[in-house]
VOTIDO-691305 format. One record per residue: residue number from 1; residue in one letter; z, y, x of N, C-alpha, C in turn. Coordinates in nm, 2 decimals, padded with zeros to 4 digits, m for minus. Last residue first. Layout:
REM residues N
ATOM, pos, code, n_pz, n_py, n_px, ca_pz, ca_py, ca_px, c_pz, c_py, c_px
ATOM, NUM, a, Z, Y, X, Z, Y, X, Z, Y, X
...
//
This chain:
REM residues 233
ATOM, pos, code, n_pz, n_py, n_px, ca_pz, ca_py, ca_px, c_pz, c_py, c_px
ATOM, 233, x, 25.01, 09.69, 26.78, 25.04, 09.71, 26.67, 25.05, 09.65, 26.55
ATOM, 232, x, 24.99, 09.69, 27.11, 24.96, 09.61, 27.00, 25.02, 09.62, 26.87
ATOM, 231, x, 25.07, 09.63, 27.39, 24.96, 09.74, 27.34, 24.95, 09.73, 27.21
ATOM, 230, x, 25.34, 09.50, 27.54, 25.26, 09.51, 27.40, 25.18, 09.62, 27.40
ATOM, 229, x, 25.32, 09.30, 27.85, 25.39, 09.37, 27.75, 25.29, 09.41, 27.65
ATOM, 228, x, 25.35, 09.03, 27.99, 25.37, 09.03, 27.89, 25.42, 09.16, 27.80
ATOM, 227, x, 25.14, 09.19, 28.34, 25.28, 09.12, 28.25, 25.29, 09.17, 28.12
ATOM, 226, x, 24.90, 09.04, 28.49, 24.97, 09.14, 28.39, 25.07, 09.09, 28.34
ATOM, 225, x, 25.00, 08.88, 28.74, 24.88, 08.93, 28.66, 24.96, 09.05, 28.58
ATOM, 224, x, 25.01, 08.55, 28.92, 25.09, 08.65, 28.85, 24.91, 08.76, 28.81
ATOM, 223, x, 25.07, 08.23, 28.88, 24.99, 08.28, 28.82, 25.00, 08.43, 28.83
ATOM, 222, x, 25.23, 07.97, 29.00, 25.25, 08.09, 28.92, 25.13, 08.16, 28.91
ATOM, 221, x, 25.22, 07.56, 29.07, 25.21, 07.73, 29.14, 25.20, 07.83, 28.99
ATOM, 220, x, 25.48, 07.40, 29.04, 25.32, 07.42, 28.96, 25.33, 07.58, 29.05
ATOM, 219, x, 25.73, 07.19, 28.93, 25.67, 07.25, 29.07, 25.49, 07.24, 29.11
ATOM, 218, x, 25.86, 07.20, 28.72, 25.73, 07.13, 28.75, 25.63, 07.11, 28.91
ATOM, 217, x, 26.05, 07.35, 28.78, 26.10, 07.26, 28.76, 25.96, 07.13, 28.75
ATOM, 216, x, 25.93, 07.60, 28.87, 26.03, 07.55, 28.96, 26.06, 07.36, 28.90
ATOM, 215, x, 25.75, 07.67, 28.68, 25.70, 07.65, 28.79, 25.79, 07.61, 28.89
ATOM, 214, x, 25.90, 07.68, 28.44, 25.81, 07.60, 28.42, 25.79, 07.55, 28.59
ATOM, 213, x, 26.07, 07.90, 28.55, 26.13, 07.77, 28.52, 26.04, 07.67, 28.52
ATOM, 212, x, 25.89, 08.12, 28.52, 25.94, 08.09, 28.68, 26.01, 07.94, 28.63
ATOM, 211, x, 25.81, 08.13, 28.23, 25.69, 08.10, 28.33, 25.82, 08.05, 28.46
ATOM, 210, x, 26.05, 08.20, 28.17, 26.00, 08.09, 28.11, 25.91, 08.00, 28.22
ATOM, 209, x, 26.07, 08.45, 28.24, 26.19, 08.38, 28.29, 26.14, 08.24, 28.22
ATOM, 208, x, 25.86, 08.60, 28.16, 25.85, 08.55, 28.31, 25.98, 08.47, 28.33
ATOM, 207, x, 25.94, 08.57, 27.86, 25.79, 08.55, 27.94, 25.80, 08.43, 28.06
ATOM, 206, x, 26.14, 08.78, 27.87, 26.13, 08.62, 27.85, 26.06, 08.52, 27.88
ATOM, 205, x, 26.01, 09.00, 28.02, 26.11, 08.91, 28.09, 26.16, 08.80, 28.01
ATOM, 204, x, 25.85, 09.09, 27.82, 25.82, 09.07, 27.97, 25.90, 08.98, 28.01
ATOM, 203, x, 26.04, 09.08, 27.60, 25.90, 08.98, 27.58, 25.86, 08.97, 27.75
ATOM, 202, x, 26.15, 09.34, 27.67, 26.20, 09.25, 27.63, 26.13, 09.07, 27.67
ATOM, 201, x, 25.93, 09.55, 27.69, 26.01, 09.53, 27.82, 26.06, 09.34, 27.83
ATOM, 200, x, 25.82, 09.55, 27.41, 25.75, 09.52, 27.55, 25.81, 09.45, 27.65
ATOM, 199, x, 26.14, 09.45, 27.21, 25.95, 09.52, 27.24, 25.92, 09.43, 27.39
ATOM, 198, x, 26.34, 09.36, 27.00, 26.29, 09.30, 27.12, 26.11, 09.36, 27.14
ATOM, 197, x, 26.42, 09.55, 26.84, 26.47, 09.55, 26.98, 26.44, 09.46, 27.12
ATOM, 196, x, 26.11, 09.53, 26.68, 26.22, 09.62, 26.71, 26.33, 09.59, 26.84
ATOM, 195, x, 25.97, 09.19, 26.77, 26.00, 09.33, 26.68, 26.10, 09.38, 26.70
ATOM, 194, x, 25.80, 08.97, 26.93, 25.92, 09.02, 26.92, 25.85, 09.16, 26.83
ATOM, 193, x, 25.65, 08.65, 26.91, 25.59, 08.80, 26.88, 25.73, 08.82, 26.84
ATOM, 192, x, 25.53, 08.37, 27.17, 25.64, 08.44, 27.08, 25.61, 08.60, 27.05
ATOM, 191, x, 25.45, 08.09, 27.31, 25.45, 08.19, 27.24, 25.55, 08.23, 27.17
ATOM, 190, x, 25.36, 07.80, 27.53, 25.52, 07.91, 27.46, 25.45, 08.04, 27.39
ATOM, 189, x, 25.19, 07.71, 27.61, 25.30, 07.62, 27.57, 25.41, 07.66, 27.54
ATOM, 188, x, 24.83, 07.71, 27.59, 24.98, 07.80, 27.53, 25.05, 07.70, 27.51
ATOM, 187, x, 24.62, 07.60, 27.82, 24.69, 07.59, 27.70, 24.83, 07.67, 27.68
ATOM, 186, x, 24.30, 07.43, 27.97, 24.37, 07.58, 27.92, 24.51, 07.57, 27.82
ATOM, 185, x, 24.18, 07.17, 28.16, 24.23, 07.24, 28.02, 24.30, 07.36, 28.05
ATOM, 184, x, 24.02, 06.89, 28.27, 24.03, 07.00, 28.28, 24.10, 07.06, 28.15
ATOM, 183, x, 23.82, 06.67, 28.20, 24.00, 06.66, 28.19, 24.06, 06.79, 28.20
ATOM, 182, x, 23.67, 06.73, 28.57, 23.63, 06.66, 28.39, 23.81, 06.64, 28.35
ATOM, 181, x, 23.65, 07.08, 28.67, 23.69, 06.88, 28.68, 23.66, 06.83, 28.55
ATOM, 180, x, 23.63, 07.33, 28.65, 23.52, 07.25, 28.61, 23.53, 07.11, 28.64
ATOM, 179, x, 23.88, 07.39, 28.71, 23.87, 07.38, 28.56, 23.76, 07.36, 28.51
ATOM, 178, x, 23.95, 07.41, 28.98, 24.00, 07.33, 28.90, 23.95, 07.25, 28.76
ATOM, 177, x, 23.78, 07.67, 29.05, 23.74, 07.49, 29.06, 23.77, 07.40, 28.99
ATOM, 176, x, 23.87, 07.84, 28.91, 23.83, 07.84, 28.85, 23.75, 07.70, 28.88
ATOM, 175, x, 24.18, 07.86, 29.09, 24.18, 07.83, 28.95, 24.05, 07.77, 28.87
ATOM, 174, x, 24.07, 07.93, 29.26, 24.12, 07.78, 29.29, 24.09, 07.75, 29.13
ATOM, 173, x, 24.06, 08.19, 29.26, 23.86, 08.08, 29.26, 23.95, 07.97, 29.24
ATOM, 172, x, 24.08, 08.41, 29.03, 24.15, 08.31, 29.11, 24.02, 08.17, 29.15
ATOM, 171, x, 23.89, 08.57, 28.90, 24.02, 08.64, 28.97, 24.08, 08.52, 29.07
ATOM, 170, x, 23.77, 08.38, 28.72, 23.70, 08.47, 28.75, 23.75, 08.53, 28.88
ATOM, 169, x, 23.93, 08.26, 28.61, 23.84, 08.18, 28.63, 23.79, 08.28, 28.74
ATOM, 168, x, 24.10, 08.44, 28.46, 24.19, 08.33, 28.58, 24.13, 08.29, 28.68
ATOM, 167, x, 23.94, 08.49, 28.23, 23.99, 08.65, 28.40, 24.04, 08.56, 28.46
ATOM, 166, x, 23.98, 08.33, 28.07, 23.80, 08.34, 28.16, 23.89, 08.43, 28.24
ATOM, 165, x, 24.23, 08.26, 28.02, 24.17, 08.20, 28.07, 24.08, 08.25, 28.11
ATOM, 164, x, 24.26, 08.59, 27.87, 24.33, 08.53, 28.03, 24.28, 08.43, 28.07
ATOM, 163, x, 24.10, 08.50, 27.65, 24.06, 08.64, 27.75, 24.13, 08.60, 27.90
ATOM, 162, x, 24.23, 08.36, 27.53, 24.15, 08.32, 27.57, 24.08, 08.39, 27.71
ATOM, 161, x, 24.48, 08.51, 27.48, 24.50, 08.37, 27.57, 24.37, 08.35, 27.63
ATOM, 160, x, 24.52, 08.85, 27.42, 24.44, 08.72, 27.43, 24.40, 08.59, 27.50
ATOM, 159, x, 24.78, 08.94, 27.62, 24.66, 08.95, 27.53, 24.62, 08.86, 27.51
ATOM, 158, x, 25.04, 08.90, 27.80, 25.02, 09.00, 27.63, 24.91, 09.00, 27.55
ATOM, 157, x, 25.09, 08.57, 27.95, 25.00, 08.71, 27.90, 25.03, 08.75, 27.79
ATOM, 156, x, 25.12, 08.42, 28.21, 25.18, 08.47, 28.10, 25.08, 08.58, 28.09
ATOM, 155, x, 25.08, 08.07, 28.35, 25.05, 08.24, 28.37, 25.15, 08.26, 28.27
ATOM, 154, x, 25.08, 07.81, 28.60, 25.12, 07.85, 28.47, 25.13, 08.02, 28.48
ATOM, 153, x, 24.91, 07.55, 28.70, 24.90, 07.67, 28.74, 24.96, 07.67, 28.61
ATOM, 152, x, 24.88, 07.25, 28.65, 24.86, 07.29, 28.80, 24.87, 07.44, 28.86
ATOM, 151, x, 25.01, 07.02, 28.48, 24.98, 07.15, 28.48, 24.98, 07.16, 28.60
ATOM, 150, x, 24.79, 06.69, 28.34, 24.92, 06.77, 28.44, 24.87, 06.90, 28.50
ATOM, 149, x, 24.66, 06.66, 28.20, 24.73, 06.64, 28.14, 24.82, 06.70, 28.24
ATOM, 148, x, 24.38, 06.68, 28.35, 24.44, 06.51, 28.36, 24.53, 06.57, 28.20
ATOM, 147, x, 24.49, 06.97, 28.49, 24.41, 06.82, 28.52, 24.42, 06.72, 28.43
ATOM, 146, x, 24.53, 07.27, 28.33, 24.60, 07.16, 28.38, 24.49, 07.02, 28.39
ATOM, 145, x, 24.74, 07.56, 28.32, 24.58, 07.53, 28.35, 24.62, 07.37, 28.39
ATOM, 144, x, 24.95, 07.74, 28.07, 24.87, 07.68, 28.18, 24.77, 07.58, 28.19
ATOM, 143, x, 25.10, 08.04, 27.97, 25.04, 07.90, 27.95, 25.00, 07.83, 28.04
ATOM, 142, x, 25.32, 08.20, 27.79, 25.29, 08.09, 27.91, 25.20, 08.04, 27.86
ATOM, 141, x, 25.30, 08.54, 27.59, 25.26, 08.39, 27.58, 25.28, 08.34, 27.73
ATOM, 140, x, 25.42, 08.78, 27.36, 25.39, 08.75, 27.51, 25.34, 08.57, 27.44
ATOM, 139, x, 25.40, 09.07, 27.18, 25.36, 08.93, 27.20, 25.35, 08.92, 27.35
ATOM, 138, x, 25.52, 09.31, 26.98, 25.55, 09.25, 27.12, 25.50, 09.08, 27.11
ATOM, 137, x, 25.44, 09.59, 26.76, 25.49, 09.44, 26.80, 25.45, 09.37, 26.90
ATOM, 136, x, 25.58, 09.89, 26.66, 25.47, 09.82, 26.76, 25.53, 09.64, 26.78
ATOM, 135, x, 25.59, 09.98, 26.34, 25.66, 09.98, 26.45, 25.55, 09.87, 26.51
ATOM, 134, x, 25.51, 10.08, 26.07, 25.40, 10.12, 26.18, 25.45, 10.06, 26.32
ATOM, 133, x, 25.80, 10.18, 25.99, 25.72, 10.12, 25.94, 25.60, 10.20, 26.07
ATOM, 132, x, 26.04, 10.09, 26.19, 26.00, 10.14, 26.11, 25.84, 10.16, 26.07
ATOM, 131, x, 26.37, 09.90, 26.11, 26.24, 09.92, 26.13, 26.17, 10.01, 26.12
ATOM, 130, x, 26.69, 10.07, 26.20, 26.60, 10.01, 26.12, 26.44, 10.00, 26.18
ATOM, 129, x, 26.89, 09.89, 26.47, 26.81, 09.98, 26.42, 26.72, 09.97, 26.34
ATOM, 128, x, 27.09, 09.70, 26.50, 27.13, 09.77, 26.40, 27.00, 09.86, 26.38
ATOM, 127, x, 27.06, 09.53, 26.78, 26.99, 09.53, 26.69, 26.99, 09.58, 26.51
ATOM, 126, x, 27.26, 09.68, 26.92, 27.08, 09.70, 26.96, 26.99, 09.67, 26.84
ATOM, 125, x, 27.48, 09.66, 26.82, 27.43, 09.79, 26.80, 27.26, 09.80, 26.81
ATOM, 124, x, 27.64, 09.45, 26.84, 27.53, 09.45, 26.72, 27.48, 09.54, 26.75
ATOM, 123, x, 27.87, 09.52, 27.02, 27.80, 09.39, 27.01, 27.67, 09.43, 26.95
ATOM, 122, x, 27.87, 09.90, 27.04, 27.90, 09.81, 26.92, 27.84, 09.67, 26.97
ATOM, 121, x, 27.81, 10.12, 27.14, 27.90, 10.06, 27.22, 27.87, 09.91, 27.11
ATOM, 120, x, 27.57, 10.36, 27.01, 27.70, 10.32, 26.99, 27.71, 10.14, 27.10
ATOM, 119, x, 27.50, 10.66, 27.12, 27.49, 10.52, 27.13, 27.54, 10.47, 27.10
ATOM, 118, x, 27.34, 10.96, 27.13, 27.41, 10.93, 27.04, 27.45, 10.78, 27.02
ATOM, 117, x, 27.35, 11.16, 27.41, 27.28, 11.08, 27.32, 27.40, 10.98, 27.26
ATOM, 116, x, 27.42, 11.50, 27.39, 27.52, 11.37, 27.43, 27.39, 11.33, 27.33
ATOM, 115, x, 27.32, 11.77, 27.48, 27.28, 11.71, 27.34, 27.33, 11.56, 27.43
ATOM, 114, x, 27.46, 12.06, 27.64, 27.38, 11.94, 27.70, 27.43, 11.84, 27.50
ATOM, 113, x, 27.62, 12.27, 27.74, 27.49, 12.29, 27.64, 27.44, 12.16, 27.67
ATOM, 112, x, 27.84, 12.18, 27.83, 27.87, 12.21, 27.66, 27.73, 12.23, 27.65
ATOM, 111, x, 27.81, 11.81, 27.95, 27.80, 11.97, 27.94, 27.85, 12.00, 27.80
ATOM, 110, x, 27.98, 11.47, 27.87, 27.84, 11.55, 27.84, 27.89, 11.71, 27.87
ATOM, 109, x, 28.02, 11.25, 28.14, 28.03, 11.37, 28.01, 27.93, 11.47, 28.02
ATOM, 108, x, 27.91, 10.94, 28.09, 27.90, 11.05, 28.18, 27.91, 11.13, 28.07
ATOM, 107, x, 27.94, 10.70, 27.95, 28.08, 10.72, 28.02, 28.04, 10.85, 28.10
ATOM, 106, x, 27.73, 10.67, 27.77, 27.86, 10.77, 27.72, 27.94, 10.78, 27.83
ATOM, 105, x, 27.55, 10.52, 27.99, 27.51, 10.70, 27.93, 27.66, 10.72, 27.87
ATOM, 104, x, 27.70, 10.27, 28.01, 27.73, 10.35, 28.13, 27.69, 10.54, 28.08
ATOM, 103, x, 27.69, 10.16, 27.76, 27.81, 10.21, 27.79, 27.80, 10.29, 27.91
ATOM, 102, x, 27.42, 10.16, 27.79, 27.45, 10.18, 27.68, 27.58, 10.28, 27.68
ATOM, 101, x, 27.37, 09.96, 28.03, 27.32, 10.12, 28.01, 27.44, 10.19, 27.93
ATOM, 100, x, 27.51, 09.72, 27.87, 27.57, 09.82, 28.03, 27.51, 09.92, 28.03
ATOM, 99, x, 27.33, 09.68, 27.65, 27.49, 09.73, 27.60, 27.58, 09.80, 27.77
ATOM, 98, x, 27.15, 09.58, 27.82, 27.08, 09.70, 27.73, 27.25, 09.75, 27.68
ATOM, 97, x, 27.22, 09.36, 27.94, 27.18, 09.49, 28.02, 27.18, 09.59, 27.93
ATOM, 96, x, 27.29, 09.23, 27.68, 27.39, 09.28, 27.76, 27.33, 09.37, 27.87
ATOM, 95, x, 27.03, 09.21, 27.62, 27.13, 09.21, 27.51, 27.22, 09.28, 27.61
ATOM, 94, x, 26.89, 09.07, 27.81, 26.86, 09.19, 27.74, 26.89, 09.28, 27.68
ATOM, 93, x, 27.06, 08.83, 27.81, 27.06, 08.89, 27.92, 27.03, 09.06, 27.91
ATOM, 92, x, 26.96, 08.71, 27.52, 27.12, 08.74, 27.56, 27.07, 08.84, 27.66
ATOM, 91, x, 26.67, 08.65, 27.60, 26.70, 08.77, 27.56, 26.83, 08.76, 27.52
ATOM, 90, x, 26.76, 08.44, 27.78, 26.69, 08.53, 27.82, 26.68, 08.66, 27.77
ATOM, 89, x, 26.87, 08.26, 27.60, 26.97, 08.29, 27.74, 26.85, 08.41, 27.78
ATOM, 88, x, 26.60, 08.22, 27.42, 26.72, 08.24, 27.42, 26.81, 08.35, 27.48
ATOM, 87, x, 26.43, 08.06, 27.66, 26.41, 08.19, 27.57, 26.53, 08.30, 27.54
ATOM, 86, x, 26.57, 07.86, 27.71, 26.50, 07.98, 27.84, 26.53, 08.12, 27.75
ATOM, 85, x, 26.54, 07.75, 27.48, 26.66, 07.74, 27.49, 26.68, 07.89, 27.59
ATOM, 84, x, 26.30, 07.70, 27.45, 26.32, 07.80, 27.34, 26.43, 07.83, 27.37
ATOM, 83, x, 26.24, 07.53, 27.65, 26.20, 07.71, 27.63, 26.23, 07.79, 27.57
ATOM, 82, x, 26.31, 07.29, 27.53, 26.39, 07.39, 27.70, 26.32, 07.50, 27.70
ATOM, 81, x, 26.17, 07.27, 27.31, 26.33, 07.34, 27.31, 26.32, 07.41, 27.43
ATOM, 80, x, 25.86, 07.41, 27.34, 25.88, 07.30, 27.38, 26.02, 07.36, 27.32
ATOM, 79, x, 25.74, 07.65, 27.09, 25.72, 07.57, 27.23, 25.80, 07.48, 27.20
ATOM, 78, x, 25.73, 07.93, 26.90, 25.66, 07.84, 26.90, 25.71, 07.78, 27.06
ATOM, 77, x, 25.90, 08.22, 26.75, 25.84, 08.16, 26.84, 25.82, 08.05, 26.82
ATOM, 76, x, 26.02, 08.55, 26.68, 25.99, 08.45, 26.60, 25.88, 08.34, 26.76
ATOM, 75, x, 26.26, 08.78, 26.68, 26.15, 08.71, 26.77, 26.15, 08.58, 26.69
ATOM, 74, x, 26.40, 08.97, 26.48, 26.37, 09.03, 26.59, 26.25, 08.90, 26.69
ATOM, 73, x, 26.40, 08.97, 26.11, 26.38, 08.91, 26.24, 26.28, 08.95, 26.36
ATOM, 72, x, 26.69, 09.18, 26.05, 26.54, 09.06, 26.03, 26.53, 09.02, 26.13
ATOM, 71, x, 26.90, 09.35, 26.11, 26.79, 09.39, 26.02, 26.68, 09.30, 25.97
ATOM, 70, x, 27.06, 09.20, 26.26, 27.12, 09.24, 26.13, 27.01, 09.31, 26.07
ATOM, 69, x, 26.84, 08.98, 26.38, 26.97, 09.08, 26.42, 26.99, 09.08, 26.27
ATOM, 68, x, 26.76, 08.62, 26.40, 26.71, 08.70, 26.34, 26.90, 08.84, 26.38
ATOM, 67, x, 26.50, 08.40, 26.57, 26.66, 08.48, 26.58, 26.61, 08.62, 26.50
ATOM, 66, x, 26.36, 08.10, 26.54, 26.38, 08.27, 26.45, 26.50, 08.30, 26.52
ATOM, 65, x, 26.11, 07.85, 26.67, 26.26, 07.93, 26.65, 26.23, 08.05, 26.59
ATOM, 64, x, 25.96, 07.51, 26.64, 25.98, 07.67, 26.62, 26.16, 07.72, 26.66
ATOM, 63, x, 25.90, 07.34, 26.88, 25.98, 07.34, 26.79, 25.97, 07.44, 26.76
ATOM, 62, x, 25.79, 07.02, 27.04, 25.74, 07.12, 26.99, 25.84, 07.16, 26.89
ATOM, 61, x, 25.87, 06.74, 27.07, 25.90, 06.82, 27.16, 25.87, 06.98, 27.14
ATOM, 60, x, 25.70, 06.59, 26.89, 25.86, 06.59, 26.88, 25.92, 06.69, 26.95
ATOM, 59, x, 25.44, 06.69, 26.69, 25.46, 06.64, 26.86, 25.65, 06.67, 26.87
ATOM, 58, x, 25.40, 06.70, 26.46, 25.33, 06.62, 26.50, 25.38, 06.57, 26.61
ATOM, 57, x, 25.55, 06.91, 26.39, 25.57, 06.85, 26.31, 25.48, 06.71, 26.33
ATOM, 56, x, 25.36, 07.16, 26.56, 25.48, 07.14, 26.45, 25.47, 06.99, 26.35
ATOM, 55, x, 25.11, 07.21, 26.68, 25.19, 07.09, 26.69, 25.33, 07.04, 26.62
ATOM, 54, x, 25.02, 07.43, 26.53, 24.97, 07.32, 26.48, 25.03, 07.17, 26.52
ATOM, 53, x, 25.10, 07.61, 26.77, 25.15, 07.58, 26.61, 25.12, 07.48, 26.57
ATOM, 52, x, 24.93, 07.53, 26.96, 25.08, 07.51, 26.98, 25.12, 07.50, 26.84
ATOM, 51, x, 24.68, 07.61, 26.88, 24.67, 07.49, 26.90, 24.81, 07.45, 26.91
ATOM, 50, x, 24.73, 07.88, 26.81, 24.69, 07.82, 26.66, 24.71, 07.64, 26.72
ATOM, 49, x, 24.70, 07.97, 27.06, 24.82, 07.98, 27.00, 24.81, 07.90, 26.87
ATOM, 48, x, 24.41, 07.98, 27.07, 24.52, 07.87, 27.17, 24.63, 07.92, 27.09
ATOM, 47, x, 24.27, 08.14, 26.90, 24.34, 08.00, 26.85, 24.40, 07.88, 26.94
ATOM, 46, x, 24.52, 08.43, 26.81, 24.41, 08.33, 26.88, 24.42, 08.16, 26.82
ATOM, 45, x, 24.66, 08.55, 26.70, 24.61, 08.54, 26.57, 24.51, 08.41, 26.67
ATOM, 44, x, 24.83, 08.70, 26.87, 24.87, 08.57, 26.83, 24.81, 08.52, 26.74
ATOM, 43, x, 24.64, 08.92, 26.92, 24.63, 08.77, 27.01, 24.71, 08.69, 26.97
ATOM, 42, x, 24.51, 09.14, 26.79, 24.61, 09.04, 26.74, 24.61, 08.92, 26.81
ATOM, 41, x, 24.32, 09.21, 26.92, 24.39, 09.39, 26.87, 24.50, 09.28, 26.80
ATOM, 40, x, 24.15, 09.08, 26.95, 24.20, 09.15, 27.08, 24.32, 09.21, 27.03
ATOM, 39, x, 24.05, 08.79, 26.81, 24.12, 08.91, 26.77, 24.19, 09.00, 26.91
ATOM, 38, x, 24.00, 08.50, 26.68, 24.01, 08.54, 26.77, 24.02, 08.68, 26.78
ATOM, 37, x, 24.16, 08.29, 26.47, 24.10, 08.41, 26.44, 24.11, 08.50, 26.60
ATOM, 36, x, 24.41, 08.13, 26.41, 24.31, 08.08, 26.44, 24.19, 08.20, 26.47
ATOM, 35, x, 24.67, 08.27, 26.21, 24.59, 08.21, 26.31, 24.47, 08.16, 26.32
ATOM, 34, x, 24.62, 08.38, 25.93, 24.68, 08.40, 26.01, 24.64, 08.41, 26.16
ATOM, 33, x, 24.53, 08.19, 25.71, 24.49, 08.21, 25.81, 24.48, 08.31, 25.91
ATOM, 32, x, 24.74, 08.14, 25.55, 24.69, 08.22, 25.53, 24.60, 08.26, 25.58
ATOM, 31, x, 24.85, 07.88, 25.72, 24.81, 07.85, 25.61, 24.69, 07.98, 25.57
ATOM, 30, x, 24.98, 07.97, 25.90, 24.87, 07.84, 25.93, 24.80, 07.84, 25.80
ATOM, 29, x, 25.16, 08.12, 25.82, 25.08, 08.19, 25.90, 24.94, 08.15, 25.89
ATOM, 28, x, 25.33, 07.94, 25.71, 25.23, 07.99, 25.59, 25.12, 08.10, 25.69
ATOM, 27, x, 25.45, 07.78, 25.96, 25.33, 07.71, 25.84, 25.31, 07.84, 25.73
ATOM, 26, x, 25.57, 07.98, 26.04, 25.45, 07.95, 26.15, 25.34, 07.87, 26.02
ATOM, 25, x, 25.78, 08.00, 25.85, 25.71, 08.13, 25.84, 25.57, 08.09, 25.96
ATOM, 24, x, 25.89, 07.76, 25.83, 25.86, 07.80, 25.72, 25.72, 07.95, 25.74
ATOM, 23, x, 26.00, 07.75, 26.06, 25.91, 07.67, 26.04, 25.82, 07.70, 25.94
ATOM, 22, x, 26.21, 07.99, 26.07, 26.04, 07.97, 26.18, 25.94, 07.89, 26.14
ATOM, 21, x, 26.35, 07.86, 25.85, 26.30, 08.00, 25.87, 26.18, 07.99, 25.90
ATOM, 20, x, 26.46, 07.64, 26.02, 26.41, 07.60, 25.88, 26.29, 07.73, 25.85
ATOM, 19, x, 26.58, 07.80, 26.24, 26.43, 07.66, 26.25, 26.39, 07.69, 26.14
ATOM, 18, x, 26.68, 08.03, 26.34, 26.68, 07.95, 26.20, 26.57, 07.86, 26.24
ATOM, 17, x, 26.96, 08.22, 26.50, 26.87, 08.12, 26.50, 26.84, 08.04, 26.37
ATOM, 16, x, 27.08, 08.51, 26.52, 27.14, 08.41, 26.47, 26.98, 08.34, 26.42
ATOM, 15, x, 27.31, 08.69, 26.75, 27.13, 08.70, 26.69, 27.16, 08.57, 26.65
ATOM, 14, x, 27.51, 08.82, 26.88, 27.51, 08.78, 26.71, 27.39, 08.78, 26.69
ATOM, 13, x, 27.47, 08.75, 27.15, 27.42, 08.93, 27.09, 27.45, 08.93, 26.94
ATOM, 12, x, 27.51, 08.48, 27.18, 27.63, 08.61, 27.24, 27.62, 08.74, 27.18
ATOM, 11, x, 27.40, 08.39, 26.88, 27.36, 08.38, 27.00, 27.54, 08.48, 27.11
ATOM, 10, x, 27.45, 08.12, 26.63, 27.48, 08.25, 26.70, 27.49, 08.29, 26.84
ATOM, 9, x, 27.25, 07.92, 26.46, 27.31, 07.90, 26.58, 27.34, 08.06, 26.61
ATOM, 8, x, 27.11, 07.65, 26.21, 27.18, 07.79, 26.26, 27.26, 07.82, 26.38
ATOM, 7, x, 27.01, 07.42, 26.34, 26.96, 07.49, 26.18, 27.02, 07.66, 26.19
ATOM, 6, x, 26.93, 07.32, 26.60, 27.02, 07.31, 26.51, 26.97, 07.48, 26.44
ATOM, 5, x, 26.66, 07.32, 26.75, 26.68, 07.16, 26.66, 26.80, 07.27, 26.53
ATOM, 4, x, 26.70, 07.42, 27.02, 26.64, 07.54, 26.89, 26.61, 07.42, 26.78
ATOM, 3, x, 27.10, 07.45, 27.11, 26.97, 07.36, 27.12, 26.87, 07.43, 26.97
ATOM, 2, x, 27.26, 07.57, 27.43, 27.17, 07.57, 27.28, 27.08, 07.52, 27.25
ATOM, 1, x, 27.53, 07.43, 27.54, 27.38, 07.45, 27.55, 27.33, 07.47, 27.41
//
C-alpha cells in the first residue's frame, strides 16, 4: 500500500512522490497569496480549497502529495492519505491505459503513404514530454455537503468550488434543504492541479475514482454534474 506520509515513493509509471516537496510548494502558495482569491479563470486559487490547505500541519489526517515524471511535477495535491493513496492507484491506471493505446497504434502497420505516429513504448514515455510553455492546467476537486460534520452528498468539480456549491443549491432541492439546517457545510476534501500528462481526461478520473470511494465507503449519495475537466490555463 502506498502511503502519501513516506518521503519518496515510486509509483508503477516511475512517478515519484514527495511530501516534503508538496509541502513546501502548498505553504509558499499560502504564503504568496496564491490561495484564497476567488477567481473563475483559477479555482484553485478559491478559498474552499485555501480551507483544505490550511489544514496542513494542524489536522493529522490531511496530507500533501507531488508525483513528480522525468520533467517535474505532473500533480501536486491536498487531502486526507486514503485519497492520496485513491489518487495515486488512479493515475497508475492512466499510466497503463495510456501505454495499451500506445502499443496497440504501433502494432497497426503503417501504409506507404500513411505518416506512422511516432510513440514510444517506453514505462516513462508519457511522462517524457516537454512542457510547453502556455500548457493548459487541470484542476479537479471532491467535495461535500455535510450536517453536523457528517457528509451527506459528495460532488467533484473543475471550477470554482464555490460556484458548485450555489449550482447544488439551486439544481438539487435535497441538496439545497439540507444546507439551510443549522451546522450545515460545504467543503473540499481533495484537491489537485495536474500538468502535462496529467490533463483533463486524467484529473476526470481521479476525481471520480475518489468521489465513488468516498460514497461507497461513507455510504453518502453522489452528486453527478460536470466532470473534473480543464478550461483553464
Amino acid at each position: 500500500m502506498l502511503h502519501a506520509r513516506d518521503p519518496a515513493h515510486r509509483t508503477p509509471g516511475h512517478y515519484n512522490m514527495r511530501e516534503d516537496r508538496a509541502r513546501a510548494h502548498v505553504e509558499h502558495s499560502s504564503k504568496d497569496g496564491s490561495f484564497g482569491t476567488l477567481s473563475r479563470n483559477k479555482p484553485w486559487e478559491s478559498n474552499a480549497v485555501a480551507a483544505l490547505a490550511n489544514k496542513l500541519g494542524k489536522d493529522k489526517d490531511i496530507v500533501p502529495m507531488m508525483i513528480e515524471g522525468p520533467t517535474g511535477c505532473i500533480l501536486a495535491s491536498v487531502g486526507c492519505e486514503k485519497d492520496q493513496t485513491i489518487a495515486t492507484k488512479a493515475l497508475s491506471k492512466c499510466h497503463e491505459k495510456r501505454l495499451a493505446t500506445a502499443q496497440a497504434v504501433r502494432a497497426v502497420p503503417a501504409g506507404p503513404s500513411s505518416s506512422a505516429p511516432n510513440i514510444s513504448t517506453k514505462a516513462t514515455a508519457p511522462a517524457a514530454r516537454p512542457r510547453r510553455a502556455g500548457e493548459e492546467v487541470a484542476f479537479g476537486a471532491v467535495y461535500e455537503h455535510k450536517v453536523n460534520g457528517v457528509p451527506r452528498y459528495v460532488g467533484v468539480t473543475n471550477a470554482l468550488p464555490e460556484e458548485r456549491f450555489r449550482l447544488d443549491c439551486q439544481q438539487h432541492h435535497e441538496v439545497g434543504r439540507i444546507l439551510q439546517h443549522q451546522g450545515a457545510s460545504s467543503e473540499v476534501v481533495w484537491a489537485g492541479i495536474g500538468r502535462g500528462v496529467v490533463g483533463a481526461q486524467e484529473m476526470s478520473d481521479i476525481c471520480c475514482t475518489i468521489q465513488n470511494d468516498r460514497s461507497a465507503r461513507q455510504q453518502v449519495k453522489k452528486l453527478t454534474g460536470v466532470k473534473p475537466y480543464s478550461r483553464h490555463g
